[in-house]
FITI-474179 format. One record per residue (C-alpha): residue in one letter; x, y, z. Coordinates in pm, whole numbers, padded with zeros to 5 digits, always signed. Last residue first. Layout:
aXYZ ...
//
This chain:
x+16220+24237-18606 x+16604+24183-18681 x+16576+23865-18690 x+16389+23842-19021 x+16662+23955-19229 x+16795+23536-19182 x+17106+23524-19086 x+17464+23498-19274 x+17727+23790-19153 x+17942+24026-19272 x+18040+24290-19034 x+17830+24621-18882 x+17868+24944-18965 x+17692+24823-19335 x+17370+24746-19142 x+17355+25091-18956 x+17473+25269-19247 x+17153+25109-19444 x+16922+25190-19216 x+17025+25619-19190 x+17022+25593-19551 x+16711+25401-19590 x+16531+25643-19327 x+16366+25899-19571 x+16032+25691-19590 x+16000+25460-19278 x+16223+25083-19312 x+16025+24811-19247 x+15639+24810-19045 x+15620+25147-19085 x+15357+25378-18818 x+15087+25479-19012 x+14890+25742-18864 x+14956+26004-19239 x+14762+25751-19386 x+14583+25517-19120 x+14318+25377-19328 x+14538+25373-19685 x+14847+25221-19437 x+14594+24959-19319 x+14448+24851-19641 x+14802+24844-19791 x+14949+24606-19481 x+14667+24356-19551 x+14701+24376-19902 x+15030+24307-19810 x+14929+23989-19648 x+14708+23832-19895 x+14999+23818-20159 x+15283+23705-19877 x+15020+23463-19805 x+14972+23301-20163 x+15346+23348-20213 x+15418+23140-19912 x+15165+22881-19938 x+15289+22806-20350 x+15609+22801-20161 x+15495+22560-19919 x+15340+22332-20189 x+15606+22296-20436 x+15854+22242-20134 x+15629+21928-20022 x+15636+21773-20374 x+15274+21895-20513 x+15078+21618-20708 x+14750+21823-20846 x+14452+21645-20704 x+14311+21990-20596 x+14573+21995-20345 x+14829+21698-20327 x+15129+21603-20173 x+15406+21444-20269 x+15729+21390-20044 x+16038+21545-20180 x+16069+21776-19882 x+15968+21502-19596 x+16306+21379-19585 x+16451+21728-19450 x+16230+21654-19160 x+15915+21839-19095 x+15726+21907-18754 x+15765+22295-18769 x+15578+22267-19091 x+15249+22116-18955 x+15181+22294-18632 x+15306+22588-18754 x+15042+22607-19044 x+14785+22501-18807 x+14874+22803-18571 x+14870+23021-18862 x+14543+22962-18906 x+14424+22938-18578 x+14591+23267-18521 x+14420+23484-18761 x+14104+23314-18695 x+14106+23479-18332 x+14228+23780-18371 x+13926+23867-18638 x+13681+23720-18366 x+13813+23930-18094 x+13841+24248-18343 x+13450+24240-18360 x+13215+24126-18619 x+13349+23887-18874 x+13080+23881-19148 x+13226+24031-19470 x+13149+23684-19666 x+13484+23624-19833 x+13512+23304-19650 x+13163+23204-19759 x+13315+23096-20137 x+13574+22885-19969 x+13338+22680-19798 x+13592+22392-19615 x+13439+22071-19576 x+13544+21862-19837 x+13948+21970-19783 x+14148+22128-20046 x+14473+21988-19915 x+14433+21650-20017 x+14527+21414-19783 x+14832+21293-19589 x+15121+21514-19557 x+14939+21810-19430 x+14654+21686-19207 x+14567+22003-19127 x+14777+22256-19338 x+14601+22310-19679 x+14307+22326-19568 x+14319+22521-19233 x+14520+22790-19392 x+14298+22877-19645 x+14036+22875-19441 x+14185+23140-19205 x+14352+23321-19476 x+13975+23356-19630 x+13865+23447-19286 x+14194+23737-19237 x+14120+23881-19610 x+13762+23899-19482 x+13820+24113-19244 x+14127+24301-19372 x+13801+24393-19630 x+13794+24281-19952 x+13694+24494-20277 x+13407+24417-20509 x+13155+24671-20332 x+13439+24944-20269 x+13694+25068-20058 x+13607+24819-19790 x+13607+24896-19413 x+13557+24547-19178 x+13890+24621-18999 x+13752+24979-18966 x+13552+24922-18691 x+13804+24779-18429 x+14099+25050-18430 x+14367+24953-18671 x+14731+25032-18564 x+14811+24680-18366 x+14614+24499-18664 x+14881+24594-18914 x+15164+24487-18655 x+14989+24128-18633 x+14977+24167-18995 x+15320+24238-19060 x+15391+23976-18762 x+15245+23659-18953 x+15421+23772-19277 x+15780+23745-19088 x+15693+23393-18915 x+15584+23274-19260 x+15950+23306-19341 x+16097+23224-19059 x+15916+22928-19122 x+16088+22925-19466 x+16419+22972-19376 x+16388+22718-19103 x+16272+22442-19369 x+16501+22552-19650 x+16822+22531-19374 x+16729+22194-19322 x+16790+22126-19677 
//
């Protein structure tokens, strides 16, 4: 099961750096652009991440991860003003997400935790984490490439390059890593 806990940091790893790269192509004032009233900015996407992440991750194995003090409903308040501030919350997030998986021992995995007083073993929870973030983190990615367009610089494999891709991966023998280390 070790191999399930450094799959799955690679894992977050991977999502981490498709926004990192996101935020790389955006200039300042359009990480607060929204297509429309009920839509999300990467702004706000980034402070509900942030207090997401802070939840569920501090104190991990031992209380409820839907903390008393977080505000969930002010996290999609569209009030981050500069890149700084977005940069910032973005990494203490994930940075309390590290800071509690990268700890974890193989016994650990069956351990129950809770959010919401619903009984999560610790898999249950990280890959309810995982899907939540992958979701938050290609909308992410889609804001960017709709405010870059014809800007966008790929962050996998750029359209009309999957046969030049794959024969580079095929040249090359059969081999068990994660698809992450590539980046």
């Amino acid at each position: 099961m070790n191999s399930y806990l450094e799959s799955i940091r690679k894992q977050f790893e991977y999502y981490k750096i498709l926004g990192d790269k996101t935020f790389e192509q955006i200039t300042e004032d359009k990480l607060f652009w929204k297509a429309n009233e009920e839509s999300n900015s990467i702004a706000m996407i980034v402070k509900h991440l942030n207090g997401n992440m802070l939840s569920r991750w501090t104190d991990f194995l031992n209380s409820d991860g839907e903390k008393t003090w977080r505000k969930r409903d002010e996290e999609f308040d569209n009030d981050i003003k500069t890149k700084k501030e977005l940069l910032s919350k973005w990494n203490e997030g994930w940075d309390c997400l590290f800071n509690a998986i990268i700890p974890l021992t193989e016994n650990d995995l069956e351990k129950e935790v809770y959010i919401r007083n619903m009984g999560h073993s610790v898999v249950e929870a990280i890959n309810r984490q995982i899907a939540h973030y992958s979701y938050h983190v290609g909308q992410i990615v889609f804001i960017g490439k709709i405010i870059q367009n014809e800007n966008w610089n790929s962050l996998s494999i750029p359209k009309g390059e999957s046969k030049k891709y794959n024969k580079e991966k095929f040249s090359k023998p059969k081999r068990k890593e994660h698809f992450t280390n590539d980046l």
